[in-house]
ZAMARGU-4260 file (C-alpha; in steps of 0.2 Angstrom, whole numbers, plus 5000, padded with zeros to 4 digits):
<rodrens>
0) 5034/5015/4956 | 5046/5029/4961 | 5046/5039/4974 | 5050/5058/4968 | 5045/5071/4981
5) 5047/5073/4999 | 5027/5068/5004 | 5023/5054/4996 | 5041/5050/5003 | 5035/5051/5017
10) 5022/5041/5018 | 5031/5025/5006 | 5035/5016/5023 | 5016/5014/5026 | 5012/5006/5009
15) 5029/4997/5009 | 5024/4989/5025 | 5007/4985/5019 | 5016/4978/5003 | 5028/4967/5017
20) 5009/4960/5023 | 5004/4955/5006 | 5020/4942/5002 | 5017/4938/5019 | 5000/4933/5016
25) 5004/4926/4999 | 5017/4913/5007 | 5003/4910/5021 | 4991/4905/5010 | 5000/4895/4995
30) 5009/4884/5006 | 4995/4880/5016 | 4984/4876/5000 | 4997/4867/4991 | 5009/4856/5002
35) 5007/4838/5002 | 5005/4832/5021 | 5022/4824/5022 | 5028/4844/5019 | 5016/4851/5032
40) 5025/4841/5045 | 5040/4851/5041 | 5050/4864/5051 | 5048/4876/5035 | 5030/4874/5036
45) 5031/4880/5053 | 5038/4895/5048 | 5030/4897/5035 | 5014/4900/5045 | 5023/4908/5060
50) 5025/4921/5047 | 5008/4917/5043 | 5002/4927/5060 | 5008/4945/5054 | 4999/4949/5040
55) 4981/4951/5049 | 4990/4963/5062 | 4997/4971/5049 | 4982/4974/5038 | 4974/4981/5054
60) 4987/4992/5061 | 4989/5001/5045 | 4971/5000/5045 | 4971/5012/5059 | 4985/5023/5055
65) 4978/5027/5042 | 4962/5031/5047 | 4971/5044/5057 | 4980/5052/5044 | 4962/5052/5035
70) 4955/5060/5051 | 4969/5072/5053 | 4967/5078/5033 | 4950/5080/5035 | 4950/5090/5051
75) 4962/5103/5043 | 4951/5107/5029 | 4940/5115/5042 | 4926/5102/5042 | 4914/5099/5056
80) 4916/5084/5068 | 4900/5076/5064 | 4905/5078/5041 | 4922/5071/5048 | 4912/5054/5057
85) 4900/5051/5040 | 4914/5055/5032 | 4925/5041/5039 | 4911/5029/5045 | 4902/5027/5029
90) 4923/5022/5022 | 4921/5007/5035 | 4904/5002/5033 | 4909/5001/5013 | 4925/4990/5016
95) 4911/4980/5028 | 4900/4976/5012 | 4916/4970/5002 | 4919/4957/5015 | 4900/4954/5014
100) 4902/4952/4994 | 4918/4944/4995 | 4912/4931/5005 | 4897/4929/4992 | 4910/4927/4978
105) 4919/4916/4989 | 4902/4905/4990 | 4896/4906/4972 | 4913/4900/4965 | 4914/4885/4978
110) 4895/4881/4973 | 4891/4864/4977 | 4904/4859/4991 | 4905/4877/5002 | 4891/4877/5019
115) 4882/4890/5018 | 4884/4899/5032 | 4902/4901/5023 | 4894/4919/5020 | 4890/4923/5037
120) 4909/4918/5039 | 4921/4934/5048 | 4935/4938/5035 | 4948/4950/5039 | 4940/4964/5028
125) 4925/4962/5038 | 4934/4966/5056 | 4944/4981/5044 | 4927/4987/5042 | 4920/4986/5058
130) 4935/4991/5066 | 4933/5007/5055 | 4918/5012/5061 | 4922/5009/5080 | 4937/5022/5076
135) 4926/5034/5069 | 4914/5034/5082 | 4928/5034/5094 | 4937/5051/5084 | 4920/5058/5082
140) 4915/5058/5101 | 4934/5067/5104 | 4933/5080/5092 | 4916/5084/5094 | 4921/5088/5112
145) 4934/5099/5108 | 4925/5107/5094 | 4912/5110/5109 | 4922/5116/5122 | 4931/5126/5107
150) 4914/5136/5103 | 4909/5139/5120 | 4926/5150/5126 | 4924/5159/5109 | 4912/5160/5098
155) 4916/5171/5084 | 4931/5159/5081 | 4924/5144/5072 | 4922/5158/5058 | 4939/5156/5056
160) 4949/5141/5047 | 4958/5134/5060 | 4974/5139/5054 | 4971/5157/5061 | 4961/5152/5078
165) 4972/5152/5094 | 4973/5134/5097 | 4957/5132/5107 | 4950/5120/5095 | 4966/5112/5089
170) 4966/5093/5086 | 4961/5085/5104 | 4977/5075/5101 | 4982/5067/5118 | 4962/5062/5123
175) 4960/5053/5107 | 4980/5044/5108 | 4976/5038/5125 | 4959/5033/5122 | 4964/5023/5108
180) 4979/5013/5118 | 4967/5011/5132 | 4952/5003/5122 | 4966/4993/5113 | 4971/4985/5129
185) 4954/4985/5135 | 4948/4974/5122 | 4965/4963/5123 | 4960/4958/5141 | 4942/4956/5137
190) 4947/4944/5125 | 4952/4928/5137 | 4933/4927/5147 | 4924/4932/5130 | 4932/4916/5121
195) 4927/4906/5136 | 4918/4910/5152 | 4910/4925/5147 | 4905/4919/5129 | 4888/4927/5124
200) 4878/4912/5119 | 4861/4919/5120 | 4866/4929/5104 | 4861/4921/5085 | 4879/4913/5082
205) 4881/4926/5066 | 4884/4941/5078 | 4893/4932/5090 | 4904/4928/5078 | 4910/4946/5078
210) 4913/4944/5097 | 4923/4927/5099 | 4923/4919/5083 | 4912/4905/5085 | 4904/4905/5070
215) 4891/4890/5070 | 4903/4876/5077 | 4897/4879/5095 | 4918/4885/5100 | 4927/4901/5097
220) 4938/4896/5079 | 4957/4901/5074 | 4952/4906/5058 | 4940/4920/5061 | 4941/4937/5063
225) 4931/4943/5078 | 4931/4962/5084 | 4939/4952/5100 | 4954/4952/5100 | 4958/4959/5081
230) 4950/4975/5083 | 4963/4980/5095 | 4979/4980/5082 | 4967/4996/5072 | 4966/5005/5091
235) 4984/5002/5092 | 4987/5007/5075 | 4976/5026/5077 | 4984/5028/5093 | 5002/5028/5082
240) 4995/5036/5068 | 4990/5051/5079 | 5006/5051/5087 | 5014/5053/5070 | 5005/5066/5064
245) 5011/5077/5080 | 5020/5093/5075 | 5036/5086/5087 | 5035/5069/5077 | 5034/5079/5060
250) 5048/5090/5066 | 5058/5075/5071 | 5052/5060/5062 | 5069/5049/5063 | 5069/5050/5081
255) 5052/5046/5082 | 5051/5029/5070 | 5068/5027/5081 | 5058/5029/5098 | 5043/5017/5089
260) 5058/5002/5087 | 5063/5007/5107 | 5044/5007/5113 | 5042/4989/5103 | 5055/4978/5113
265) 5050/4986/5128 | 5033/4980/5125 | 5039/4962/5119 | 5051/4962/5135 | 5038/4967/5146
270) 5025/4955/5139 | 5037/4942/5140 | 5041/4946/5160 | 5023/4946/5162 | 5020/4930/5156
275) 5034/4922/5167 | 5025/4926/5181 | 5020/4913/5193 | 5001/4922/5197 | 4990/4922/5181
280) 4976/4935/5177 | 4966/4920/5169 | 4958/4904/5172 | 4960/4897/5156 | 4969/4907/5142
285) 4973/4902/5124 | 4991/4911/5122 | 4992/4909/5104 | 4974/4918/5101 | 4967/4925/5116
290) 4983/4930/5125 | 4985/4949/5131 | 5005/4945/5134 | 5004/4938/5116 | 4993/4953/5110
295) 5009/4965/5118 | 5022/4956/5110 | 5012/4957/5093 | 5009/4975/5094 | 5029/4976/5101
300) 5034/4969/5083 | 5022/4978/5072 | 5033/4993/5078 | 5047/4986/5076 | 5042/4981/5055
305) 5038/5001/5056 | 5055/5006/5062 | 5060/4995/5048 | 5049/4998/5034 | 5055/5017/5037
310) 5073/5013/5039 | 5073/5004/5022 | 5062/5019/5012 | 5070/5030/5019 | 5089/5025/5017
315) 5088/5008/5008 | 5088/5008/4988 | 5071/5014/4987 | 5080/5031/4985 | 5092/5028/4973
320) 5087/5033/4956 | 5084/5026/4938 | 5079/5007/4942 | 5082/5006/4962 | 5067/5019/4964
325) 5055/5006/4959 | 5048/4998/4974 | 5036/4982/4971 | 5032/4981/4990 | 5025/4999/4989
330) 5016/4993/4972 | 5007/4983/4979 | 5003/4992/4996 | 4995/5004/4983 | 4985/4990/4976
335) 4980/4978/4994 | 4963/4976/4993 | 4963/4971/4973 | 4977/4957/4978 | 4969/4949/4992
340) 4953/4949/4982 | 4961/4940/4965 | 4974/4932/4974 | 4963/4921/4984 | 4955/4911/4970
345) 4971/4906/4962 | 4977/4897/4977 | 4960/4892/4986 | 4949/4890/4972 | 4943/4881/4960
350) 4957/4888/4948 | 4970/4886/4958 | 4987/4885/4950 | 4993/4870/4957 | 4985/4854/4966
355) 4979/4856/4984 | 4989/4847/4996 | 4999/4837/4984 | 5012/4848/4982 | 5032/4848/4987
360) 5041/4863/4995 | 5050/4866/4978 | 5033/4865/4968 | 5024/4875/4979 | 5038/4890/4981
365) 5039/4890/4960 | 5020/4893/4963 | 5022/4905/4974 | 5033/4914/4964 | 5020/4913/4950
370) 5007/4919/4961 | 5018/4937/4969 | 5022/4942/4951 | 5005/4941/4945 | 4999/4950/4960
375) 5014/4963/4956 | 5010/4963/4938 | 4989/4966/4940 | 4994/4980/4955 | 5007/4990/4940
380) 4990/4987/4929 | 4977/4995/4943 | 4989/5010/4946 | 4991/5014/4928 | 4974/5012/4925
385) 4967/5024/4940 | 4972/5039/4928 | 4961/5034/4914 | 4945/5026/4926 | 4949/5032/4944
390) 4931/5032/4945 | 4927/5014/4943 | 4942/5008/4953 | 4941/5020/4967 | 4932/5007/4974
395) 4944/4995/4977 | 4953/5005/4989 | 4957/5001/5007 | 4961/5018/5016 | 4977/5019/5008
400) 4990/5029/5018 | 4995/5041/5005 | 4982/5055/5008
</rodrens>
């Protein structure tokens, strides 16, 4: 797609970055379907699933900023707090029964060999979900406040658009910035005992499964999505998504993503100090998934790939005309939520392109190949199609950042 005017601009670095999660997702999940075990013992299979560890974040972060662009939008058209939470809640409690009938698709084509607690299991777009509507209750509390406190110094004023009132009930911008960095970190250092010592046992392992992850294998697993710790990355991300909607960060919005990049490698050099120290905060810590240092650092890069993804829509050939102004990173930022939701059964199930585990680096990267321009090649297809039946595909939507 091309990029022809100054807002939708803008806001290409966000869809470009959620693009940059999807290939990252892609890689992830074809090299771990297909390589033979000899190749899994390989440094670029390491790599390959280092890389493996961003997409999640990614997916949530953008989650949240955009949830705030969402918010911000909404509160400008003049509409009540409370319109604004059902507004944004019910979004979240929708991408919540996606995950719920993607996990039943999941199931259904896997009949015969997938548990069946496999439908209870926590998929990403579950946590998007629930993480959703933890933001909107948390935006709701702060602008109902201020729309409160707003009608009580005057009360002739909310018959005005907000546009003409004399700031009183102005977006409560700072309370809901630090409430979401605070709750972010909050849940990061809740994490550790929750995984272990503080594990809620006396709950039906299907919700604790949205606390630690346990699902029903009696220990907290790698490959779930629990609200501890991943709903953090969407707090982080409404925290920067407010931040960018400031007037000063609209006004000067290269300083800003500059001063995003700055506030990343502090985070990942303080993170990285912290965890040298001799005196630990916890008993027993997994670093790799229960980690608050770890968390930092993640959160410290994720600002960084901002910085990034800015830079390159901002000054990299996305700009240029004619053929350079297509941008299939942005494609299929646009198109997230219908990827992840094909891709899946092409390299996990039962009509997987290729072999499972039996495949070479070469072979699987071919497949790979195969795999991204399919992906790119349905994404062109959904965006032409959304003139002729927005409609019916308006549903396969997650929040994206181009409000």
């Amino acid at each position: 797609m091309t990029v022809p005017d100054a807002a939708k601009s803008r806001l290409a670095y966000i869809d470009w970055m959620r693009g940059l999660a999807c290939v990252l997702m892609f890689q992830t999940h074809c090299y771990d379907s297909w390589l033979s075990p000899p190749a899994r013992q390989s440094r670029f299979f390491m790599y390959s699933q280092l890389g493996g560890t961003f997409p999640a974040p990614l997916f949530l972060f953008l989650a949240g900023i955009s949830f705030a662009l969402v918010t911000e939008k909404l509160w400008r058209k003049n509409l009540p707090p409370a319109q604004i939470a059902g507004t944004t809640i019910r979004r979240g409690a929708e991408i919540f029964v996606y995950g719920l009938l993607f996990r039943l698709q999941e199931y259904a084509v896997a009949w015969g060999w997938a548990p069946k607690t496999d439908l209870l299991r926590v998929d990403v777009l579950n946590n998007i979900g629930v993480s959703m509507m933890l933001l909107g209750v948390m935006c709701w509390m702060a602008l109902a406040w201020s729309y409160r406190r707003g009608h009580e110094k005057n009360v002739d004023a909310p018959s005005l658009p907000r546009s003409l009132r004399q700031g009183w009930d102005t977006m409560p911008r700072v309370p809901i910035v630090l409430g979401a960095a605070g709750t972010a970190l909050l849940i990061s250092l809740l994490t550790p005992p929750l995984w272990t010592t503080w594990r809620p046992r006396w709950l039906p392992w299907p919700i604790e499964s949205y606390v630690d992850g346990v699902q029903n294998l009696g220990v907290p697993q790698a490959g779930v999505f629990p609200v501890f710790p991943w709903t953090a990355f969407a707090f982080a991300g409404l925290a920067v998504g407010f931040i960018l909607q400031s007037q000063w960060a609209r006004e000067k919005e290269v300083r800003t993503l500059l001063l995003a990049g700055a506030a990343g490698v502090v985070l990942i050099e303080f993170a990285r100090w912290l965890d040298a120290q001799p005196r630990q905060l916890y008993a027993v810590e997994d670093y790799w998934h229960t980690s608050p240092s770890f968390f930092l650092i993640r959160v410290g890069m994720l600002l960084l790939i901002l910085t990034g993804s800015y830079a390159w829509c901002r000054w990299g050939p996305i700009k240029l005309p004619g053929l350079w102004g297509f941008s299939p990173l942005v494609l299929l930022g646009q198109a997230s939520l219908l990827v992840y939701w094909v891709h899946i059964e092409f390299v996990y199930g039962r009509v997987s392109i290729l072999p499972k585990r039996r495949m070479g680096i070469g072979a699987a990267s071919a497949g790979l190949l195969v795999i991204t321009l399919a992906m790119l090649a349905l994404a062109y297809a959904r965006t032409k199609a959304k003139g002729s039946g927005r409609e019916a595909l308006g549903w396969l939507r997650v929040s994206p950042a181009r409000t």
